[in-house]
C-alpha positions as CSV (number, residue, x, y, z in Angstrom):
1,X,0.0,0.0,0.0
2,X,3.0,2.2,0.9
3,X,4.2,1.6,-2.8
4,X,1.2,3.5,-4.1
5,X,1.6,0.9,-6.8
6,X,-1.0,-2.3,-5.4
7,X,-4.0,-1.5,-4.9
8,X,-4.5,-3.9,-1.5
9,X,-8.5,-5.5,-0.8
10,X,-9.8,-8.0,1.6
11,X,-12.6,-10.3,1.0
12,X,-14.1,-11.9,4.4
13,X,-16.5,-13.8,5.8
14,X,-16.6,-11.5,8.6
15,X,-17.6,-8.4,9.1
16,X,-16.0,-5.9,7.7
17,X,-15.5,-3.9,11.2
18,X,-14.3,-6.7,12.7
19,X,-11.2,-6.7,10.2
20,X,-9.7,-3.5,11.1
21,X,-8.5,-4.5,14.5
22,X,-6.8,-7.9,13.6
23,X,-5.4,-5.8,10.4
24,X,-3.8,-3.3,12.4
25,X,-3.2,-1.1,9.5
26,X,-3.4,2.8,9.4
27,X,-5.1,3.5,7.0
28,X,-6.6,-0.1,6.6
29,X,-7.1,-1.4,3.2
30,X,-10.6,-1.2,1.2
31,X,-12.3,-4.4,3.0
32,X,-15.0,-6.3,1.5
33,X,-17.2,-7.9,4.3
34,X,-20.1,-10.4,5.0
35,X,-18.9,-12.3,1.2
36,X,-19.4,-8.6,-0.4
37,X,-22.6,-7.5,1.2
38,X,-20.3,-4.4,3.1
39,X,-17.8,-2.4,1.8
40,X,-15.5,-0.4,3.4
41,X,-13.3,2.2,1.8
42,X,-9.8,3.1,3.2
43,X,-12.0,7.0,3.5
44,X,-14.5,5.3,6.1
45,X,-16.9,5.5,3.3
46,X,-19.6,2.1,4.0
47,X,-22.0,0.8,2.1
48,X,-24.4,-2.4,2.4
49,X,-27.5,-3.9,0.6
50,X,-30.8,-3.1,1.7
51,X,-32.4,-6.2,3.8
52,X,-35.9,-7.1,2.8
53,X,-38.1,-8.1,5.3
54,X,-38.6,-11.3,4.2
55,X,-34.9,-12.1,5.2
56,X,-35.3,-10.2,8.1
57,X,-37.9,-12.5,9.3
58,X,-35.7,-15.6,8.0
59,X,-32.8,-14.7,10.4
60,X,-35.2,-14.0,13.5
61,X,-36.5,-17.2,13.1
62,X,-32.9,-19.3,12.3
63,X,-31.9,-17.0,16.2
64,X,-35.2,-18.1,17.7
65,X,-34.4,-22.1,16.3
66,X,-30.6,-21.7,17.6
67,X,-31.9,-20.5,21.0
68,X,-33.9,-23.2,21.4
69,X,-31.2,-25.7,21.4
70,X,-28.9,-23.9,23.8
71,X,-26.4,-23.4,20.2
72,X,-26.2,-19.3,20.1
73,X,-22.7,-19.3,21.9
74,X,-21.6,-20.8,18.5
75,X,-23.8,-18.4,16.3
76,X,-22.4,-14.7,14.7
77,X,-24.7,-12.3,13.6
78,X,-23.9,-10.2,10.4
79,X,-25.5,-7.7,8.1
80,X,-27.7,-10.0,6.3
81,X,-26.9,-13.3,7.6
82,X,-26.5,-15.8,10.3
83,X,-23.3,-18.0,11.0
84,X,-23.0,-21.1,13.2
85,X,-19.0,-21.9,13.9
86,X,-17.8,-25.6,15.0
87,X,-13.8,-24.6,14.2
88,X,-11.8,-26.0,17.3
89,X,-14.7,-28.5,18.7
90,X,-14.0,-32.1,18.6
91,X,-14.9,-34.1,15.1
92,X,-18.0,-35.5,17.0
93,X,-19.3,-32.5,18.8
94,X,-19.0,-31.1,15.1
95,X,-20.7,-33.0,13.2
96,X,-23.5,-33.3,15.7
97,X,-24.2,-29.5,15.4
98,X,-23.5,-29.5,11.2
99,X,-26.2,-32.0,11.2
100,X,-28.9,-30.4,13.6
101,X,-28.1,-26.9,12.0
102,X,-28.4,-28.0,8.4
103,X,-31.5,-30.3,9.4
104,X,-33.1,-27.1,11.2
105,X,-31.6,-24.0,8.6
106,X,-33.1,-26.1,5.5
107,X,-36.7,-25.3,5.6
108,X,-35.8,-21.6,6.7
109,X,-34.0,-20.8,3.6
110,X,-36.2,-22.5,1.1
111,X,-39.4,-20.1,2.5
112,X,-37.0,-17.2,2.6
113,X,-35.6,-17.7,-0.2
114,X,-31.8,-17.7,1.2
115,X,-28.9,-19.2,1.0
116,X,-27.1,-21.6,3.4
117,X,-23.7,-21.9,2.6
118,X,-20.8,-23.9,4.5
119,X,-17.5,-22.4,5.3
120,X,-14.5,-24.2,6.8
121,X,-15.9,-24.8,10.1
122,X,-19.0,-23.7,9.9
123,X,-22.2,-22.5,8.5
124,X,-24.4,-19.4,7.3
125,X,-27.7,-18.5,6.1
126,X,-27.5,-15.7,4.6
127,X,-29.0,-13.2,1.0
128,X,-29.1,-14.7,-2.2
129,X,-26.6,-12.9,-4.6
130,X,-23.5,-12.5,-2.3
131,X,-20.3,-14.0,-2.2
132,X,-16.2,-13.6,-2.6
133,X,-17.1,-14.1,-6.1
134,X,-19.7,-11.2,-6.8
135,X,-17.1,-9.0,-4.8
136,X,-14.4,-9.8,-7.6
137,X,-16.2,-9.3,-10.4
138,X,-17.2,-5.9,-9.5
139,X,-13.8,-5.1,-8.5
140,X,-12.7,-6.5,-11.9
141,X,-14.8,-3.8,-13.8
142,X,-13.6,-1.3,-11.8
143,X,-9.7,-2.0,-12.6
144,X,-10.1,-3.1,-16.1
145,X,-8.0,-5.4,-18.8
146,X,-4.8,-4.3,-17.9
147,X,-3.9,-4.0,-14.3
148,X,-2.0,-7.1,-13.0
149,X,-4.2,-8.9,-10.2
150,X,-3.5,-11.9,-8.0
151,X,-5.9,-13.5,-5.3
152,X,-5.1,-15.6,-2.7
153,X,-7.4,-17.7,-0.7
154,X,-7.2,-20.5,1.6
155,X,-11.3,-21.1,2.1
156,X,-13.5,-23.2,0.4
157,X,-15.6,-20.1,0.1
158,X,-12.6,-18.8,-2.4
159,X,-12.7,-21.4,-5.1
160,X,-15.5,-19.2,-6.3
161,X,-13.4,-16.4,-6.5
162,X,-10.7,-18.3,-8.0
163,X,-12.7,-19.9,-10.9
164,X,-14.7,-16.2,-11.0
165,X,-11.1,-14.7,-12.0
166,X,-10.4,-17.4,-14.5
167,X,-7.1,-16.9,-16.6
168,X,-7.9,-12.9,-15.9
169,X,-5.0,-12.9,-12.9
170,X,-3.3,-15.3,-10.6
171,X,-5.5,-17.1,-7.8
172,X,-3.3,-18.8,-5.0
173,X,-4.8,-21.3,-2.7
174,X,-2.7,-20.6,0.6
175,X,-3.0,-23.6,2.7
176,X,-0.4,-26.2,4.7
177,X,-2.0,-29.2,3.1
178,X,-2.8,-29.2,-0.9
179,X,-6.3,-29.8,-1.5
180,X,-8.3,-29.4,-4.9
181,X,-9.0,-26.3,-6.3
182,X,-9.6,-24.0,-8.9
183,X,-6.5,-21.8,-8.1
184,X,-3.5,-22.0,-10.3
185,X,-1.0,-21.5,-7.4
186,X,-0.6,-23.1,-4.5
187,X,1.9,-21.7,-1.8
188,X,2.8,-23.1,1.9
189,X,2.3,-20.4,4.7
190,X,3.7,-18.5,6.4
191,X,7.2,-18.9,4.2
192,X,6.1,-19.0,0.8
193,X,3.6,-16.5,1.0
194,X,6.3,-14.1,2.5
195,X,8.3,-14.8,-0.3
196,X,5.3,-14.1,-2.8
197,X,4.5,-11.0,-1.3
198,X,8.0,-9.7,-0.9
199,X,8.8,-10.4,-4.7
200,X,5.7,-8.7,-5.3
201,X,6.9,-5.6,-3.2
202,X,10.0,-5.9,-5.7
203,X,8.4,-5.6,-8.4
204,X,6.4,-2.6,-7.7
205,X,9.3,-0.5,-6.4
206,X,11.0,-1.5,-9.4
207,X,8.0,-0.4,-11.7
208,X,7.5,2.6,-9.4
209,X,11.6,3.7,-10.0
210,X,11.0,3.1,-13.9
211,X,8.2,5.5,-14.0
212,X,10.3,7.9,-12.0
213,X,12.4,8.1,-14.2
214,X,10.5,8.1,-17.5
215,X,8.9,10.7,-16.3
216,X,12.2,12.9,-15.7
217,X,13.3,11.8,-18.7
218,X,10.3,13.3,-20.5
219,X,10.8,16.7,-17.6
220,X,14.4,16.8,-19.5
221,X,13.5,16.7,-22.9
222,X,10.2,19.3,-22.5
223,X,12.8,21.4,-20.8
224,X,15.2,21.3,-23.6
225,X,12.4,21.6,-26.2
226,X,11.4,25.4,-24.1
227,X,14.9,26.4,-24.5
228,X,15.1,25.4,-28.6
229,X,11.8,27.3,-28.6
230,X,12.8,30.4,-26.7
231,X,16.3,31.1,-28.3
């Protein structure tokens, strides 16, 4: 970001708020949040989709049916959805909830018309229409053909993303363990991805340097040009 050559975005799960603390950035970068229902400019600027009241109603009752069961220490509310988390529980404990959630969520989203989508270690119900993917695309518009891009991803929630940016960029899955995926790239943390981001740091200093001096190059020869003109 320092660079003023990379353009820096992040594309969570979680709400967008939430990001700036475990960032710890100054200004923080633009931060995509809820899978693209908030944005948040590096200005403060915030913007979110309007919530029917049909969804409304869908996540009031999913709360009330996760209350029931004594399972809301394990639930996040965000704008426009509902997540249950099992990360960290034992395999059992686990799949006990999946199942119970899934079973109970089901019916919920097919009335409401929403989606329930599973995350690594967990589970959301959440508006139709948003993902990492639809974040991408718009951001893809906005850059256009020629601006280099990579995106890196370690959630199954990110293939969509990866197969969303296509031979367009590089996508990176960003994992100990290979697993399949639509990324073209696959690097080890927390060593590879240093190295990828520190060559990538290289490379815009290097570009930033050429353009520096292009442009006094140019300064140069519109200075000499003034001279030839004026004598």
């Amino acid at each position: 970001m320092d660079s003023e050559r990379t353009r820096v975005i992040i594309i969570t799960g979680r709400r967008a708020a939430d990001i700036i603390s475990l960032l710890g950035l100054l200004p923080h970068p633009e931060i995509w949040g809820s899978y693209g229902m908030e944005r948040l400019r590096p200005t403060g600027s915030y913007e979110s989709p309007r919530i029917s009241w049909e969804v409304k109603e869908g996540l009031k009752e999913a709360g009330k049916w996760l209350a029931k069961r004594d399972l809301r220490h394990v639930a996040e509310r965000k704008p426009g959805s509902l997540a249950v988390h099992w990360r960290g529980l034992a395999q059992a404990a686990a799949n006990q909830i999946r199942e119970q959630v899934l079973e109970g969520w089901q019916p919920i989203a097919e009335r409401c018309h929403m989606a329930l989508v599973e995350f690594d270690g967990g589970l959301e119900i959440r508006i139709h229409g948003y993902n990492k993917a639809s974040a991408l695309c718009i951001i893809l518009k906005e850059i256009g053909p020629e601006v280099p891009i990579a995106c890196l991803g370690d959630d199954s929630t990110d293939e969509q993303a990866f197969r969303c940016l296509g031979d367009r960029g590089l996508s990176v899955l960003v994992r100990p363990e290979w697993r399949d995926t639509a990324a073209s790239a696959w690097l080890k943390p927390p060593e590879e991805l240093l190295s990828f981001l520190t060559l990538w740091l290289i490379a815009c200093r290097a570009d930033r340097e050429k353009r520096s001096a292009r442009q006094t190059k140019d300064e140069h020869r519109q200075s000499a040009g003034e001279q030839d003109i004026a004598s």
